[in-house]
Residue, then its C-alpha position, 0 to 999 in steps of 0.5 A: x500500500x502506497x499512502x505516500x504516492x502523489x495523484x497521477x495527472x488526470x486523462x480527458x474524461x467523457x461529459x458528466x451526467x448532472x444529477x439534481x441533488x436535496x442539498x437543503x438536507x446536508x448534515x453539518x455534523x463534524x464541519x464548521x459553518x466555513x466549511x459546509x458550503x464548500x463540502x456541499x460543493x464538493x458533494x455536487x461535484x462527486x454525484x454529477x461526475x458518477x454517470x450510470x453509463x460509466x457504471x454499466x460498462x466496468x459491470x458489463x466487462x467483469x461479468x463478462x466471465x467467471x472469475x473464481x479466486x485462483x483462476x484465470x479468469x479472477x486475473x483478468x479482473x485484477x488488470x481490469x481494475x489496474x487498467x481503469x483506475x489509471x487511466x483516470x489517474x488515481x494511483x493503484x497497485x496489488x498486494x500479492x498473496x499466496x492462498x490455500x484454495x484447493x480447486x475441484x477435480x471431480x465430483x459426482x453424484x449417483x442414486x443406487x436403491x431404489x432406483x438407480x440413477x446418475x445426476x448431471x452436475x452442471x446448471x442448464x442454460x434454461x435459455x440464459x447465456x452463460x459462459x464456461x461453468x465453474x463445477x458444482x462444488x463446495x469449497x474445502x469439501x472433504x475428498x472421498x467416495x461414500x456409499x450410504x443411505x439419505x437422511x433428510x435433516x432440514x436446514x442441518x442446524x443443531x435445533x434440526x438434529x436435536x428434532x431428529x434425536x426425538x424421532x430416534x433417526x440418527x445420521x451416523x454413517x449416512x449422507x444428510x441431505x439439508x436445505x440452505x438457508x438460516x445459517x452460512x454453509x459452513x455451519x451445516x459442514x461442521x454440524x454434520x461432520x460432528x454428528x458422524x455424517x459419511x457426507x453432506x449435500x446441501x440443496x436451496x428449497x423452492x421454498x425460500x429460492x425457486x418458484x415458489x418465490x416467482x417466476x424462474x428464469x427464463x421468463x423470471x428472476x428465480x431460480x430454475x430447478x438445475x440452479x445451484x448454490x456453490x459456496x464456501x464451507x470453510x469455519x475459519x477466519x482467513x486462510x486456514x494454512x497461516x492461523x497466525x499471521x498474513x498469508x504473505x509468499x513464503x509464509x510458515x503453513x500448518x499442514x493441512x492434516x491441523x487446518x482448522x475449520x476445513x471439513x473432512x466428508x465429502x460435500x456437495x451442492x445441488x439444485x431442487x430439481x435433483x434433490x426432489x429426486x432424491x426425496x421423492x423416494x424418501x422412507x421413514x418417518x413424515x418430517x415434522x410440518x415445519x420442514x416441509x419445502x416447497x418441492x410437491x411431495x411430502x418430506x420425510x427424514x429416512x433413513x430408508x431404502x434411497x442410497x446414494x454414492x457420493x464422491x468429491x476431489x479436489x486439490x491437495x498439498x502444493x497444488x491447492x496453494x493459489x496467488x490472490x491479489x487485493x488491488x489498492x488504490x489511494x487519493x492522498x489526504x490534503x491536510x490529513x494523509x495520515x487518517x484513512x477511510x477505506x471503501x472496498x468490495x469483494x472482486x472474486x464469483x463463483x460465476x459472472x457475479x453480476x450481483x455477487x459482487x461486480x455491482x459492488x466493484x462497479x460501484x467502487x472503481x465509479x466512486x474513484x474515477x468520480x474522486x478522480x473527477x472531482x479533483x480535476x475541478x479543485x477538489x481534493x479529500x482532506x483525508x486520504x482515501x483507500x480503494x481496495x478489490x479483494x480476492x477470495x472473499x467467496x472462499x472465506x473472507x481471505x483475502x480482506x482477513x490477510x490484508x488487515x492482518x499484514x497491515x493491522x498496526x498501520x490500520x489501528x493507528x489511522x483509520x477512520x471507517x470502511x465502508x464496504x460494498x457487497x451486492x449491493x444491487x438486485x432491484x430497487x428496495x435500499x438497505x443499510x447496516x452499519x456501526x452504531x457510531x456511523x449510523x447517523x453518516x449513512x443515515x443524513x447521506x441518503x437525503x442528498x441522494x435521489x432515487x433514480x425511479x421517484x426522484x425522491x431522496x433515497x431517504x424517503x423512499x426507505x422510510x416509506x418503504x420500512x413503514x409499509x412493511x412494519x408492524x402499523x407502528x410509527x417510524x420518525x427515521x428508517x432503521x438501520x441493521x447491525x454488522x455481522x459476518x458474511x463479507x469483507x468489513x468483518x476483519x475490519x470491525x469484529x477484528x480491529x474495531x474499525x466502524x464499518x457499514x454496507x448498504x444496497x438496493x435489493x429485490x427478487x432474486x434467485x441467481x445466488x451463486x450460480x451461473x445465472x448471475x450474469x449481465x443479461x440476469x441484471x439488464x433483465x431484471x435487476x438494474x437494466x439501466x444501471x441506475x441503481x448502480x450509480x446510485x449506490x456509488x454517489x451514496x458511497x462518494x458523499x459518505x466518504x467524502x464526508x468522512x473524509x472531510x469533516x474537521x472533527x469526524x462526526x463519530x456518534x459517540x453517544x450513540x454507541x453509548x445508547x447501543x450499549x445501554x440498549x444492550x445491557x437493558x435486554x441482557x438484564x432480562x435474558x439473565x433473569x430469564x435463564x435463572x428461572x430456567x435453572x441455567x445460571x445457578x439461583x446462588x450466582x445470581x448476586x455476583x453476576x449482578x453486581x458485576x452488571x450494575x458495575x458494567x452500567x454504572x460505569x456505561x453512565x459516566x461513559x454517556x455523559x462524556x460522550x454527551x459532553x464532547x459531541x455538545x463541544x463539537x458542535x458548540x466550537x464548529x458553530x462558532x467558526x472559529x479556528x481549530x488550529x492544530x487541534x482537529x488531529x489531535x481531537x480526531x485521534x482521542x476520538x479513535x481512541x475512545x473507539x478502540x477501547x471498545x476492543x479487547x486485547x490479545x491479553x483479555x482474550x485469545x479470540x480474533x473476534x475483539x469487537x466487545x460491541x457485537x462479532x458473527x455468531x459462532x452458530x450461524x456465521x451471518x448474524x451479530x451477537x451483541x454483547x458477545x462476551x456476556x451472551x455467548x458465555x449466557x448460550x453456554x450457561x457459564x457464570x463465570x464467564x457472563x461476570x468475567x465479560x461483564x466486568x471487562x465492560x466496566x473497565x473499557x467504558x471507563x477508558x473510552x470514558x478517559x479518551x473522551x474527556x482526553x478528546x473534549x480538553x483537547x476542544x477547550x484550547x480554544x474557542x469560547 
């Protein structure tokens, strides 16, 4: 990463679309009155340069052929992203890594009893164009052939299995067929393979993704009978060769004999249309109603007279190692080059990934060239700006994991968020999720961006939208979701404690990692104009560009403080309720609620010095006075304040340190808030909920000191 590279001279750009903007709507949060009116210009200047044209065509060329991690394919789309953004004269390069992705050399798939047949593992045209198929495959599958009876198991989760103990069906030695859904992959893999299952081979119901959802492609946007969902089933975080540090060229391997989180039975995914197949000759016990899908037959657990033969093969020892190549590219800061805002998305498919995730990286390489415009016109960030692509985010978030991790030190000391840009367009209903202290950032940028269907703000439109579709209560602000596993902000957030959001434009889809994700997919259906695309990158261009801009960065300090308390509030019931349930013991209950109350005490004082710096804030950028050489140091305690919401290596061995929330250990995607005291609540161990609990007490108190470091800071001048 190159933070101390100059901008490139800027080539001839093509004529920008002006776009009309709600600037009467503009946040003043972090700017002085001198300094609103020239972001606001600098704000009009970013959303005229994105042009949707623009957007289309980086879309159209990197869904122009699969580009799984590891292949040729995912190369070409490294040298695409090079070649553009130097064109438009923003300095970019690569990092080069070298990653454990052990691609497929074979896999089938027959029934022996009661009838034979053998399945073709590929997705059919269905009339769509689509190019070479990646094979059908679950990453980091165990090699092997296994003969063995089909047990159905719903969503494979440990509730599922504990339904199938009741019935007396055990799956040990058998193959469990399981649908998606509920939880990532993964968690299905490890859940088997812990209960002794042969093998594993994991189907999307048209319950939740097929007809039964609407009309399959051709003629709609579903998914068809053959369409599979390949994916990852890795339980790790990062490569699963390097667990202790970045997987750098020449980096010291596990042998893959004590890699963590790789399955060892044979896994394989594939559509409704083969897996009613399998079902429909299903003996055994009717499975309860609530595992019934939306195939047309009546669901039973097995096992019973269908038998399978299951066989998968992939890469193993030195060939299953793979480059990888994370593109970086920066605008330098013009006052303050040493704070960073980040902005990435993921640039690996498992197929063309029109959705998954070229709309994402369309949308960033859009936001740079636009900053690359914007710059041309005078306007220059006053902090610097980091464009990042990762590879193999399909494959388990690697190669984000192993960037944070080669360059974890600099990250702490000088970014200020990251944003990132998964999916963020199948249609045209908006979402957002984002860290409690950049909730209000993303919040006020959407009412200076329009929809491009209403030419409304986006605003409006999601909060309509949410009222629509909620419980008749009244809403005064759309909500915003909590951050959880999934994609590339996890190393950021619940390893580093960096703030982070996501946010897109989302509708019927049933194109999930499988070939069908293509560009005809997205002009059909999705985004046909590529409207929806530039929208996004102008939402991302006024985030950042405010992040990046502000005099005293508008962290909502108080906000996190109001998480938090929110939090504790509902913990207190959750413990009262598993001491009724005889989970935590009835004589416990005085230490863990001391150490509760010890936790919320200090979580007031917290409160009060956020309320007591943000009312500083806003009192000295008002007044316009001068911040001098004040705003880095303000800005750091700032950040400070934030890393002490994060535990230490000493206080915890896990790489999840985020004492805010963190992926659920039992499904992957979700957040657990207050994961401490709640994961050692799920566990029904006391000890640990009063250990975490204490643990709380004692960062509020620093985050307490960092911003009453932060207000004094304030107080060296002004009135």
């Amino acid at each position: 990463m190159r933070f101390g590279s100059r901008l490139l001279a800027i080539v001839t750009l093509a004529v920008l679309a002006q776009v009309t903007t709600a600037q009467s709507g503009f946040a003043q949060a972090g700017f002085s009155a001198a300094s609103t009116e020239q972001q606001a210009a600098f704000e009009e200047a970013l959303m005229n340069a994105v042009d949707a044209d623009s957007v289309g065509r980086w879309a159209r060329g990197l869904a122009a052929q699969p580009h799984m991690a590891g292949t040729i394919g995912q190369i070409a789309t490294r040298d695409s992203v090079l070649l553009w953004l130097r064109a438009v004269g923003i300095d970019v390069g690569y990092d080069s890594l070298v990653l454990y992705m052990p691609q497929p050399l074979e896999a089938s798939l027959e029934q022996i009893a009661p009838t034979k047949r053998s399945f073709v593992l590929e997705e059919s045209t269905a009339g769509e164009q689509t190019p070479d198929q990646i094979p059908l495959f679950n990453a980091y599958s165990g090699n092997g052939s296994v003969q063995a009876r089909l047990v159905y198991a719903n969503y494979g989760l440990p509730a599922d299995y504990a339904v199938l103990d009741s019935l007396g069906v055990d799956v040990r030695g058998h193959i469990v067929l399981v649908r998606y859904g509920r939880s990532f992959r993964g968690i299905k893999a490890r859940e088997a393979e812990a209960r002794g299952a042969a093998g594993l081979i994991l189907y999307t119901d048209p319950a939740g993704d097929g007809f039964r959802r609407g009309t399959v492609l051709p003629e709609g946007p579903m998914r068809p009978p053959s369409g599979v969902q390949r994916g990852s089933v890795l339980n790790a975080d990062g490569d699963p060769s390097t667990p202790f540090g970045p997987s750098l060229p020449g980096a010291e391997r596990v042998p893959e004999s004590r890699m963590d989180g790789v399955a060892h039975i044979p896994i394989l995914p594939i559509g409704y249309g083969m897996a009613g197949q399998l079902l429909s000759g299903m003996s055994g016990a009717r499975a309860p109603d609530d595992w019934q899908g939306g195939l047309e037959l009546e669901y039973k657990t097995g096992p019973g007279a269908t038998e399978v033969v299951l066989r998968t093969l992939a890469e193993r020892g030195e060939a299953a190692y793979h480059p990888a190549f994370n593109t970086i590219a920066t605008i330098p800061g013009s006052e303050w080059p040493d704070e960073w805002v980040l902005v990435g998305s993921h640039r690996d498919a498992w197929g063309p990934g029109a959705i998954d995730n070229v709309s994402g990286t369309a949308s960033v390489v859009e936001v740079a060239r636009a900053f690359a415009v914007a710059a041309r016109q005078g306007f220059r960030p006053r902090r610097t700006l980091v464009f990042a692509t990762w590879d193999a985010e399909e494959w388990g978030i690697l190669g984000s994991t192993e960037w944070v991790e080669a360059n974890a030190t600099g990250l702490r000391a000088h970014a200020v968020a990251y944003l990132n840009q998964d999916s963020p367009v199948s249609g045209s209903r908006f979402g957002a999720s984002a860290a409690p202290e950049i909730k209000a950032v993303v919040l006020d940028a959407t009412r200076v961006v329009t929809d491009p269907q209403t030419g409304r703000p986006v605003h409006d439109v999601w909060l309509e939208a949410q009222r629509a579709g909620g419980d008749g209560s009244a809403m005064d602000e759309p909500s915003l979701g909590t951050m959880g596993g999934g994609s590339d902000h996890l190393p950021f957030y619940i390893h580093l404690g960096i703030p982070v959001a996501g946010y897109g434009f989302g509708g019927p889809s049933g194109v999930y990692h499988s070939m069908y994700d293509t560009a005809d997919w997205m002009a059909r259906f999705g985004d046909p104009g590529y409207e929806y695309h530039a929208t996004t990158a102008r939402l991302t261009a006024v985030i950042i560009s405010r992040l990046a801009n502000a005099e005293l960065i508008p962290y909502g300090h108080q906000a996190l403080a109001t998480a938090f308390d929110t939090e504790l509030a509902g913990f207190a019931g959750e413990l009262e309720g598993s001491i009724a349930e005889g989970v935590v013991p009835p004589d416990y209950l005085e230490v863990v609620t001391l150490a509760l109350d010890d936790a919320r005490e200090s979580l007031v004082d917290y409160r009060q010095a956020a309320s007591r710096f943000e009312a500083r804030r806003s009192d000295l950028l008002a007044a316009g006075g001068s911040l001098a050489n004040l705003a880095e140091r303000a800005n750091r305690a700032q950040r400070d304040a934030l890393a002490a919401m994060l535990r230490t290596p000493e206080e915890g061995s896990d790489w999840s340190r985020n004492l805010y929330v963190r992926d659920d250990p039992d499904n992957g995607y979700s957040p657990v808030v207050l994961p401490g005291v709640r994961l050692g609540l799920r566990a029904g161990d006391s000890e640990a909920v009063t250990r975490e609990l204490r643990l709380l007490a004692v960062h509020f108190r620093s985050a307490t000191a960092a911003l009453q470091v932060a207000r004094a800071v304030l107080e060296e001048v002004g009135p």
